[in-house]
PDB file with one MODEL, atoms N, CA, C and O in Angstrom:
MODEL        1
ATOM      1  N   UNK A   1       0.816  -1.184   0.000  1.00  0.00           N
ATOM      2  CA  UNK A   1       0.000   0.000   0.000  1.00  0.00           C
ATOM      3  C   UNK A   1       0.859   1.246   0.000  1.00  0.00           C
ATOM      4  O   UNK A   1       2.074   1.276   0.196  1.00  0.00           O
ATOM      5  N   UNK A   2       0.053   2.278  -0.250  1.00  0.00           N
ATOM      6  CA  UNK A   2       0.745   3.897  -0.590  1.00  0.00           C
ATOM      7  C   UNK A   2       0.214   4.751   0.949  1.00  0.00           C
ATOM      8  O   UNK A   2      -0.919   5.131   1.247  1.00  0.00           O
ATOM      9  N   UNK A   3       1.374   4.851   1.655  1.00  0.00           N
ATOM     10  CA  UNK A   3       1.447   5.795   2.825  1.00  0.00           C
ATOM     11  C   UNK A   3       2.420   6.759   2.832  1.00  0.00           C
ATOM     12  O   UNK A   3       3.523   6.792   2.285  1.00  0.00           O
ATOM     13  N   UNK A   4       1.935   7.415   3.425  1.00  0.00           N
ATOM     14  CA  UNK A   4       2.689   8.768   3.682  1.00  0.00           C
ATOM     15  C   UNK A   4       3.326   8.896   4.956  1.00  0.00           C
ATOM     16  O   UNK A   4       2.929   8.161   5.860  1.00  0.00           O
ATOM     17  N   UNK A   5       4.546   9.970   5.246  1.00  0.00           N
ATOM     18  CA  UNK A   5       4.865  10.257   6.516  1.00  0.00           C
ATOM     19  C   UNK A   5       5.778  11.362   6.375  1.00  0.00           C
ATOM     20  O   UNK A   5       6.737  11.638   5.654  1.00  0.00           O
ATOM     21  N   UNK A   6       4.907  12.089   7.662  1.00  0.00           N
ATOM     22  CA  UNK A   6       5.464  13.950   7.250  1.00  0.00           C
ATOM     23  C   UNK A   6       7.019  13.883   8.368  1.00  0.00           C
ATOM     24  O   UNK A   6       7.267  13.207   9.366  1.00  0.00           O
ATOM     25  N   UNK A   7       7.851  14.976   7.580  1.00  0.00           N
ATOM     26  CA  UNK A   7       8.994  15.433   7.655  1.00  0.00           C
ATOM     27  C   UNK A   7       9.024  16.861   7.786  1.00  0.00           C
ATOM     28  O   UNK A   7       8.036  17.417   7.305  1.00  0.00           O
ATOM     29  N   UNK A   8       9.906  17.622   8.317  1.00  0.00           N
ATOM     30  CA  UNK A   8       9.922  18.955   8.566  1.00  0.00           C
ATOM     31  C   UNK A   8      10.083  19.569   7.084  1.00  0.00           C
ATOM     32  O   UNK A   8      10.917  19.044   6.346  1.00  0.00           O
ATOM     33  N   UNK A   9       9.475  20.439   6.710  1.00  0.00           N
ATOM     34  CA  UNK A   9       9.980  21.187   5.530  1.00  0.00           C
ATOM     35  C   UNK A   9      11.799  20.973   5.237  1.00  0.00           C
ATOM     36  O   UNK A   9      12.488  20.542   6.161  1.00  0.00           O
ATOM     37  N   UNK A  10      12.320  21.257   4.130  1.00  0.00           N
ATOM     38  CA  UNK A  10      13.522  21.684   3.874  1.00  0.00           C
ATOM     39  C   UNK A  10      14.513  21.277   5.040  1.00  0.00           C
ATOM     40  O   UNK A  10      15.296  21.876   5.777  1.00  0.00           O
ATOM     41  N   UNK A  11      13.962  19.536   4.787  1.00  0.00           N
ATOM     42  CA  UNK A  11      15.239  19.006   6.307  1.00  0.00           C
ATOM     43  C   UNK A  11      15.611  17.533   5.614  1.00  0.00           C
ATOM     44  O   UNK A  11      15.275  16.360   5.774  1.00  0.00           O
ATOM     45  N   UNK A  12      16.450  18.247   4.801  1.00  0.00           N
ATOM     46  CA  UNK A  12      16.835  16.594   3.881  1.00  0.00           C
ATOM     47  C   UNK A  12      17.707  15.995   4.133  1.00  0.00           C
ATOM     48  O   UNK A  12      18.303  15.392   3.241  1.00  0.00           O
ATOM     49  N   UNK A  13      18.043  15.946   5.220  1.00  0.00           N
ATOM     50  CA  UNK A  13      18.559  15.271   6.588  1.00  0.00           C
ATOM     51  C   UNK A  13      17.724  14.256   6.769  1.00  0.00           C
ATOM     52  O   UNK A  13      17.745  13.210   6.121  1.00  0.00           O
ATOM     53  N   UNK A  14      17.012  14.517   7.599  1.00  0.00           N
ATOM     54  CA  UNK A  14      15.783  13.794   8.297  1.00  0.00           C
ATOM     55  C   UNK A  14      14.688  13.443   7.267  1.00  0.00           C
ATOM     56  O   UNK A  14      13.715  12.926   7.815  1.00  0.00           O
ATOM     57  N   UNK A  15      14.558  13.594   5.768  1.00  0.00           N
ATOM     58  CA  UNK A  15      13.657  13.096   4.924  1.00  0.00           C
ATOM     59  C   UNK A  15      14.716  11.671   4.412  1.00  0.00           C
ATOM     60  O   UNK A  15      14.322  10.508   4.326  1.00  0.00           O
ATOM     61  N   UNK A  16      16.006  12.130   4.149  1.00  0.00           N
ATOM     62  CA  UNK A  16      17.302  10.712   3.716  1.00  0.00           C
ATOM     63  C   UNK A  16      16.994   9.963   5.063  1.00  0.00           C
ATOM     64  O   UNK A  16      16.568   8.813   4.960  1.00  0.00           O
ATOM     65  N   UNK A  17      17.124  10.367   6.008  1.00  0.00           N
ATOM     66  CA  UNK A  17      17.082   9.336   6.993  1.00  0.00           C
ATOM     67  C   UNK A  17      15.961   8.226   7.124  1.00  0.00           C
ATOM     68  O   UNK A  17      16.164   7.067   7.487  1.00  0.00           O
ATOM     69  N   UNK A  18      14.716   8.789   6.759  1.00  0.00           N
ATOM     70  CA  UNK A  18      13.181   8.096   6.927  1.00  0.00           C
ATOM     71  C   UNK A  18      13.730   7.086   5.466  1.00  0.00           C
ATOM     72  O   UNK A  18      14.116   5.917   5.487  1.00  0.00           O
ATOM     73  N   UNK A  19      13.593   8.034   4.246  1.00  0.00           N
ATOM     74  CA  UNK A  19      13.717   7.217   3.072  1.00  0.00           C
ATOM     75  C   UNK A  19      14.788   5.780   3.057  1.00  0.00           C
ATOM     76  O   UNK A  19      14.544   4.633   2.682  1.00  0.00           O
ATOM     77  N   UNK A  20      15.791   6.264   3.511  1.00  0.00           N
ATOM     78  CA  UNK A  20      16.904   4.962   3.368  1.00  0.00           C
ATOM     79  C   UNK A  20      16.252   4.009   4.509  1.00  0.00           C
ATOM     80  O   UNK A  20      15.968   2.857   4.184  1.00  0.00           O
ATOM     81  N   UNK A  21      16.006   4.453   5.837  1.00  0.00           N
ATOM     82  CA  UNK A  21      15.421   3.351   6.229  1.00  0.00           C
ATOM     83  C   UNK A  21      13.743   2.647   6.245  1.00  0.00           C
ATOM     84  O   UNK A  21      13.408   1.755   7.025  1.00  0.00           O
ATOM     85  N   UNK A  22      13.064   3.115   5.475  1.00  0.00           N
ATOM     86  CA  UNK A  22      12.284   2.544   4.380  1.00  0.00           C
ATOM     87  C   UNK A  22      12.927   1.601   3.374  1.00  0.00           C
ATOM     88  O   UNK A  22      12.790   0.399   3.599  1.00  0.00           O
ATOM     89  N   UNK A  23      13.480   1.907   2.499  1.00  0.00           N
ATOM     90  CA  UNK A  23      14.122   1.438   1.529  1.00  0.00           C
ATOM     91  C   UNK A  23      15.156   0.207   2.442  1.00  0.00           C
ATOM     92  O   UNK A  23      15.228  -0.848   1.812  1.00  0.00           O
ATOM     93  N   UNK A  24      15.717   0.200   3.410  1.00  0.00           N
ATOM     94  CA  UNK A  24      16.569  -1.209   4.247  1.00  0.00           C
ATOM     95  C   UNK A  24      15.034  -2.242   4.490  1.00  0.00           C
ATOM     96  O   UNK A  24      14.908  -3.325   3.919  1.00  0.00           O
ATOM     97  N   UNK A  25      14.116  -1.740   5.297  1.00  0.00           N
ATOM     98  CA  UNK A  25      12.970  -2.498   5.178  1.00  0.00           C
ATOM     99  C   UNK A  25      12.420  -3.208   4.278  1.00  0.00           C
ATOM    100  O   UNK A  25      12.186  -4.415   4.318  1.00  0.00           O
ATOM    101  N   UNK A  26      12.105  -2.110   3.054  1.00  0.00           N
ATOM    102  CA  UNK A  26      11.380  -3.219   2.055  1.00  0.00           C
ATOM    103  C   UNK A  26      12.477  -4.202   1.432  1.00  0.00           C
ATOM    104  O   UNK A  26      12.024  -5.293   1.084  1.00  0.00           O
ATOM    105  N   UNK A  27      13.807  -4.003   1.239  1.00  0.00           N
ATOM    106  CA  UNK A  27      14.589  -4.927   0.977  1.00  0.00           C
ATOM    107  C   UNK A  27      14.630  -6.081   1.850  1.00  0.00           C
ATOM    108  O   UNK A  27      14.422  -7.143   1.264  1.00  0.00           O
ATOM    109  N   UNK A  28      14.829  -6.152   3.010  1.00  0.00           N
ATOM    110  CA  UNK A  28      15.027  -7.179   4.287  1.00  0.00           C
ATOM    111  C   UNK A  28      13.875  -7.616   4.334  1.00  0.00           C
ATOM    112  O   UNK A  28      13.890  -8.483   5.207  1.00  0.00           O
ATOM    113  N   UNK A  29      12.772  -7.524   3.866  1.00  0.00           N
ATOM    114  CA  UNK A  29      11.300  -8.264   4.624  1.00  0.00           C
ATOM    115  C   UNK A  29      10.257  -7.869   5.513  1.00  0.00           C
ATOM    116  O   UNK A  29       9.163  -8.393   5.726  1.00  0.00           O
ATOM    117  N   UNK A  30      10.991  -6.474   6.171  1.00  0.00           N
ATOM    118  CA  UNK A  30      10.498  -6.048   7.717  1.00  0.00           C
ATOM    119  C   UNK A  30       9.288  -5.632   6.920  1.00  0.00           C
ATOM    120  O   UNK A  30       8.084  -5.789   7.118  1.00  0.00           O
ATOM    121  N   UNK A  31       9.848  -5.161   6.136  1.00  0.00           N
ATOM    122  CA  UNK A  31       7.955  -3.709   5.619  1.00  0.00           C
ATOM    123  C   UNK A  31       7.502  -4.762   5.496  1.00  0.00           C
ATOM    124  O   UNK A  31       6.876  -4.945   6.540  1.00  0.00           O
ATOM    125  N   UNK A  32       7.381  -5.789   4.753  1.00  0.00           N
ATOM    126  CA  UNK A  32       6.280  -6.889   4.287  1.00  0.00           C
ATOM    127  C   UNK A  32       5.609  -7.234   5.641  1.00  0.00           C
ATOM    128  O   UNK A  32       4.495  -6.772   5.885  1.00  0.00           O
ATOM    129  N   UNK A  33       6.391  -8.206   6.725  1.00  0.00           N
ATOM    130  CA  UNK A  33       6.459  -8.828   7.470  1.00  0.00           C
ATOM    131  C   UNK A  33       5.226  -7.677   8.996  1.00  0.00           C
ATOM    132  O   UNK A  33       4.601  -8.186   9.927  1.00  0.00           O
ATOM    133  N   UNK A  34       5.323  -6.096   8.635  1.00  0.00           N
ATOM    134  CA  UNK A  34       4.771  -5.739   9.466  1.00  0.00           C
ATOM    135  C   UNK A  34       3.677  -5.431   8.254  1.00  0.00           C
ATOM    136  O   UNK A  34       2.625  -5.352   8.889  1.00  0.00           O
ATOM    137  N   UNK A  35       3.448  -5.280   7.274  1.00  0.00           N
ATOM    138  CA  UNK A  35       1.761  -4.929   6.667  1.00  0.00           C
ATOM    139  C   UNK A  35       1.227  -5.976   6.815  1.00  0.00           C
ATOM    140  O   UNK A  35      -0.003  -5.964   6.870  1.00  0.00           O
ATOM    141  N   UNK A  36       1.971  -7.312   6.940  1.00  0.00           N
ATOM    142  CA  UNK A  36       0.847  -8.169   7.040  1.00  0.00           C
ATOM    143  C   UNK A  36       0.480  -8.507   8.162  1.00  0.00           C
ATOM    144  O   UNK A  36      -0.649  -8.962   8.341  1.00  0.00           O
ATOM    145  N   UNK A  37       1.447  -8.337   9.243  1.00  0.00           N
ATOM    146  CA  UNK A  37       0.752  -7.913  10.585  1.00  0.00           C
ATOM    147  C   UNK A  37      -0.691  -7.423  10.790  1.00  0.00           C
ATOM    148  O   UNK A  37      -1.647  -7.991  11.318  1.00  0.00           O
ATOM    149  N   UNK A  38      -0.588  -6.300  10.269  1.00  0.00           N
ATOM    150  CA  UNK A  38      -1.440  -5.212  10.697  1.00  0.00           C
ATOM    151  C   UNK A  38      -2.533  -4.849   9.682  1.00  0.00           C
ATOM    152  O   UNK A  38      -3.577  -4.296  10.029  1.00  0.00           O
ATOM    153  N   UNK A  39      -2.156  -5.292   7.990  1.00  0.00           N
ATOM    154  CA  UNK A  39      -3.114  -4.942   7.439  1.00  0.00           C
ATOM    155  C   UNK A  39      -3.464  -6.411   6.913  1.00  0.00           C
ATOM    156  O   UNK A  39      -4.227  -6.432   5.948  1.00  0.00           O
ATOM    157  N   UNK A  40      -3.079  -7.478   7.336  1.00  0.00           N
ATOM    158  CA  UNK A  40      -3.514  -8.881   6.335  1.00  0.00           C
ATOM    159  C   UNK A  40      -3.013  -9.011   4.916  1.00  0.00           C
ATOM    160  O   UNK A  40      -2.412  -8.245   4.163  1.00  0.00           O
ATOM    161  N   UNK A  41      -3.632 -10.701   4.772  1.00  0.00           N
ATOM    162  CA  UNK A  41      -3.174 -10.527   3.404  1.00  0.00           C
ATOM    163  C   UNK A  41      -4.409  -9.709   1.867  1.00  0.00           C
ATOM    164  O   UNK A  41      -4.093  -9.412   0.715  1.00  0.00           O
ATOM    165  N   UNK A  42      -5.276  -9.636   2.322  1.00  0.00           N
ATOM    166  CA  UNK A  42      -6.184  -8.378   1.964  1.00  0.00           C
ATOM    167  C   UNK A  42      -5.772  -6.869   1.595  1.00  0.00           C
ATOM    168  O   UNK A  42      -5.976  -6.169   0.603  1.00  0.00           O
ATOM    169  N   UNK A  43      -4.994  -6.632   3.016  1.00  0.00           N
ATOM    170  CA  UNK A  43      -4.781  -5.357   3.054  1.00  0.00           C
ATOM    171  C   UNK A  43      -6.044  -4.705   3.859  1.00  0.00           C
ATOM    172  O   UNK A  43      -6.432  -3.545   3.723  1.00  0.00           O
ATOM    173  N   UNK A  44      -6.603  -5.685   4.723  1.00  0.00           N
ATOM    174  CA  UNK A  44      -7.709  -4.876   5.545  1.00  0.00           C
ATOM    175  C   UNK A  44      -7.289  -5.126   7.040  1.00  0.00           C
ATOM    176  O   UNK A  44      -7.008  -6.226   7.516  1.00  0.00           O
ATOM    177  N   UNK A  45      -7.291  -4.230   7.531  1.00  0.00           N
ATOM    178  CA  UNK A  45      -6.765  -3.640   8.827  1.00  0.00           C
ATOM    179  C   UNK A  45      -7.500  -5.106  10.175  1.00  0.00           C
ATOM    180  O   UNK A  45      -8.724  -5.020  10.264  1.00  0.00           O
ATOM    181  N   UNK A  46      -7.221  -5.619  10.576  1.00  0.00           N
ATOM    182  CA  UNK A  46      -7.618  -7.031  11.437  1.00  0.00           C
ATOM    183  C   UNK A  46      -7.832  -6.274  12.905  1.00  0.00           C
ATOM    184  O   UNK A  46      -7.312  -6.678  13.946  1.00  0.00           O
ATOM    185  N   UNK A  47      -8.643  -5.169  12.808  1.00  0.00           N
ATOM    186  CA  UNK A  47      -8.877  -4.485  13.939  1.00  0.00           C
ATOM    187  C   UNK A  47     -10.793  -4.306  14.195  1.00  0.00           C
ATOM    188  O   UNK A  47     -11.707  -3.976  13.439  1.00  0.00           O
ATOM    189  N   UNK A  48     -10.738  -4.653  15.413  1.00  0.00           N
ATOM    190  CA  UNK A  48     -13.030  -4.258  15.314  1.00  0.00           C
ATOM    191  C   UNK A  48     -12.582  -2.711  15.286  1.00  0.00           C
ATOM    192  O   UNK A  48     -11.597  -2.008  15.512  1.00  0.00           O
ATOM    193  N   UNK A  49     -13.888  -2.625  14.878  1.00  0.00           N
ATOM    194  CA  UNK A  49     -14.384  -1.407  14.598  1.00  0.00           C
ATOM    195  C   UNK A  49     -14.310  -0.082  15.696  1.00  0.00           C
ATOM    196  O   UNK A  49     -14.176   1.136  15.580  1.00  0.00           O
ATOM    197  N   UNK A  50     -14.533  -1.372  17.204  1.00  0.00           N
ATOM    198  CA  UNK A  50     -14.970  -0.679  18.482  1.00  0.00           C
ATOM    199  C   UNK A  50     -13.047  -0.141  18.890  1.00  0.00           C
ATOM    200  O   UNK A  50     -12.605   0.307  19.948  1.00  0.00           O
ATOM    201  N   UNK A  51     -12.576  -0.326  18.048  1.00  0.00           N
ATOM    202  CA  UNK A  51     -11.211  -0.460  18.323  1.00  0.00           C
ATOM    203  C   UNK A  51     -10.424   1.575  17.725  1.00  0.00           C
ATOM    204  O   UNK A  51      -9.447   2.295  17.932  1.00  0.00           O
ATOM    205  N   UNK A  52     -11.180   1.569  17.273  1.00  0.00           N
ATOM    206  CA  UNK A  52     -11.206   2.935  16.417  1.00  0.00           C
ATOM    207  C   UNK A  52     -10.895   4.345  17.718  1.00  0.00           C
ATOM    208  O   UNK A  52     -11.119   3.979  18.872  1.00  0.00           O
ATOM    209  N   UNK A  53     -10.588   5.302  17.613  1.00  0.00           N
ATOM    210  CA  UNK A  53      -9.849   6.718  18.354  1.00  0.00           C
ATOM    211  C   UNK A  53     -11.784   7.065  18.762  1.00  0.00           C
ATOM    212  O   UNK A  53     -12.817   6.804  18.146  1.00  0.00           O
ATOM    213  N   UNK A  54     -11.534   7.666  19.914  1.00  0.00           N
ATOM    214  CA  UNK A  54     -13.000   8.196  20.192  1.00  0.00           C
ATOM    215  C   UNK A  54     -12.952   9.840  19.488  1.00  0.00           C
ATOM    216  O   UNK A  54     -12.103  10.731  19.529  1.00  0.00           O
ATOM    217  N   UNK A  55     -14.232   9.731  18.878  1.00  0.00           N
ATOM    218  CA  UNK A  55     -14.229  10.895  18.701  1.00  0.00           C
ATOM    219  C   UNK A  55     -15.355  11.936  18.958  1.00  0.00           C
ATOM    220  O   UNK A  55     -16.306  11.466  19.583  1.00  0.00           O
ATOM    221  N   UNK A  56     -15.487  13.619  18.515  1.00  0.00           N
ATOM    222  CA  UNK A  56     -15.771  14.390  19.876  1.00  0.00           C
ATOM    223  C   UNK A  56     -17.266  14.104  19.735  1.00  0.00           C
ATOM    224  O   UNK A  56     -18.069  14.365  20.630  1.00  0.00           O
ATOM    225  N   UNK A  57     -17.709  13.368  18.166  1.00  0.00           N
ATOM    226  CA  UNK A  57     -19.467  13.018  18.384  1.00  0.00           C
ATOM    227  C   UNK A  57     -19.514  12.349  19.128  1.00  0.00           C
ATOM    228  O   UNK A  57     -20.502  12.687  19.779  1.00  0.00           O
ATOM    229  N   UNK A  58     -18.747  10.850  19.913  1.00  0.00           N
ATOM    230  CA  UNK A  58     -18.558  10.291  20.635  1.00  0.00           C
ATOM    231  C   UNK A  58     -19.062  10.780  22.049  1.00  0.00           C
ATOM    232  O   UNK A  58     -20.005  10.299  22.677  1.00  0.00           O
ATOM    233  N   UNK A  59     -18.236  11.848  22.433  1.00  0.00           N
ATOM    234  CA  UNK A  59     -18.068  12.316  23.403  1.00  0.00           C
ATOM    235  C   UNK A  59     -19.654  13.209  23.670  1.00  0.00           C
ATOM    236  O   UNK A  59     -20.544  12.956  24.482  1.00  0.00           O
ATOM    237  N   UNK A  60     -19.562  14.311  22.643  1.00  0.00           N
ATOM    238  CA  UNK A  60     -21.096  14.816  23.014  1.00  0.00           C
ATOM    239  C   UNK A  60     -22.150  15.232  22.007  1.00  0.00           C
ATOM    240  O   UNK A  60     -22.617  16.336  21.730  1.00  0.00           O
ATOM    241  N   UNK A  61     -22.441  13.699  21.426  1.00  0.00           N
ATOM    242  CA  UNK A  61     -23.247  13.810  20.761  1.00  0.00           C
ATOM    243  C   UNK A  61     -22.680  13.862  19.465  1.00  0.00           C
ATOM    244  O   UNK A  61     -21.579  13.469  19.079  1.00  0.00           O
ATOM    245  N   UNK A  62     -24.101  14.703  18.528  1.00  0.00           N
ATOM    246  CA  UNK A  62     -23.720  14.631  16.949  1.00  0.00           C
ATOM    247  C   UNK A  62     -23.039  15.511  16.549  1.00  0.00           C
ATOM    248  O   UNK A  62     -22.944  16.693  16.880  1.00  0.00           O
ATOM    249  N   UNK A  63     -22.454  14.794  15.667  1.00  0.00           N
ATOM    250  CA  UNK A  63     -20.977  15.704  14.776  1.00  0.00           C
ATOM    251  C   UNK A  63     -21.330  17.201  14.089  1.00  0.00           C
ATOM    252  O   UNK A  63     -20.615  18.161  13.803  1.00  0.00           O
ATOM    253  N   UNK A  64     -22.899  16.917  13.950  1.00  0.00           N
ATOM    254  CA  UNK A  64     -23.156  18.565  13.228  1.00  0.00           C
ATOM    255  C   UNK A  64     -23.150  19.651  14.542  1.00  0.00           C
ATOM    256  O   UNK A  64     -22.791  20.828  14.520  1.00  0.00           O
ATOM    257  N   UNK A  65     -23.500  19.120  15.316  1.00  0.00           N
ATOM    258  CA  UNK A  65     -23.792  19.965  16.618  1.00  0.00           C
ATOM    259  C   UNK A  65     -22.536  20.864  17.755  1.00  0.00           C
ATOM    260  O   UNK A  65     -22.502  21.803  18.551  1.00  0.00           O
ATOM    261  N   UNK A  66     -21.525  19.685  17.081  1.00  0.00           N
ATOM    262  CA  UNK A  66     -20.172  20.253  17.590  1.00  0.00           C
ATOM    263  C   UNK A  66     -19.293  21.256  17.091  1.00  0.00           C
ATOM    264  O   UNK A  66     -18.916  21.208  15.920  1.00  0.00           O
ATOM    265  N   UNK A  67     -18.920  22.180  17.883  1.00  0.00           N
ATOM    266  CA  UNK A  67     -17.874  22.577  17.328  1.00  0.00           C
ATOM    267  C   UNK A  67     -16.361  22.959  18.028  1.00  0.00           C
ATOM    268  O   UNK A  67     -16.057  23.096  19.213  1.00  0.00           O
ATOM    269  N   UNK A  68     -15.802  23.037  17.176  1.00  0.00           N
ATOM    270  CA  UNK A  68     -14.454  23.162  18.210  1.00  0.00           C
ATOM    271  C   UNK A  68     -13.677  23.715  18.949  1.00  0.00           C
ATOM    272  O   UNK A  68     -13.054  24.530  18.269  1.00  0.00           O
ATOM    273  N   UNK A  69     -13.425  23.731  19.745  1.00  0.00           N
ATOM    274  CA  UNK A  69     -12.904  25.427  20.892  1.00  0.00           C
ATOM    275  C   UNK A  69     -11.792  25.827  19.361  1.00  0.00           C
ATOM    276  O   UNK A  69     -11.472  25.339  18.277  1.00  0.00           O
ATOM    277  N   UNK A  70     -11.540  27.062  20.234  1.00  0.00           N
ATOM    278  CA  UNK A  70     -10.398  27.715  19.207  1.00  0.00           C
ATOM    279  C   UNK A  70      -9.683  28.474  19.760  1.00  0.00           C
ATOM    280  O   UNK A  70      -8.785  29.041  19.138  1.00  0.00           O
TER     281      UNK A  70
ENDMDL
END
């Protein structure tokens, strides 16, 4: 699958660092070895539903009704 992962602007330092060790992973097995962990051989996430981040409709009520401090 196609994921993303943020880096500081104009820090190509720390963007080489993520990339090369990406790139040691998918060579060695690890990347494989953890998507199928976590996403199956599907590619669907082996998590319930009830398993999901609470969120603030959760908390109070409906999502149209909320809004967010600022």
């Amino acid at each position: 699958g196609l994921y993303g992962m943020g880096v500081p602007p104009n820090d190509s330092k720390w963007r080489d660092t993520v990339s090369f060790a990406l790139q040691d992973m998918i060579s060695n097995g690890t990347y494989e070895k953890i998507y199928q962990k976590w996403f199956g051989p599907k590619g669907i996430a082996p998590l319930p539903i009830n398993a999901r981040p609470r969120l603030p409709e959760d908390l109070f009520g409906d999502r149209n009704q909320f809004v967010w401090p600022r």
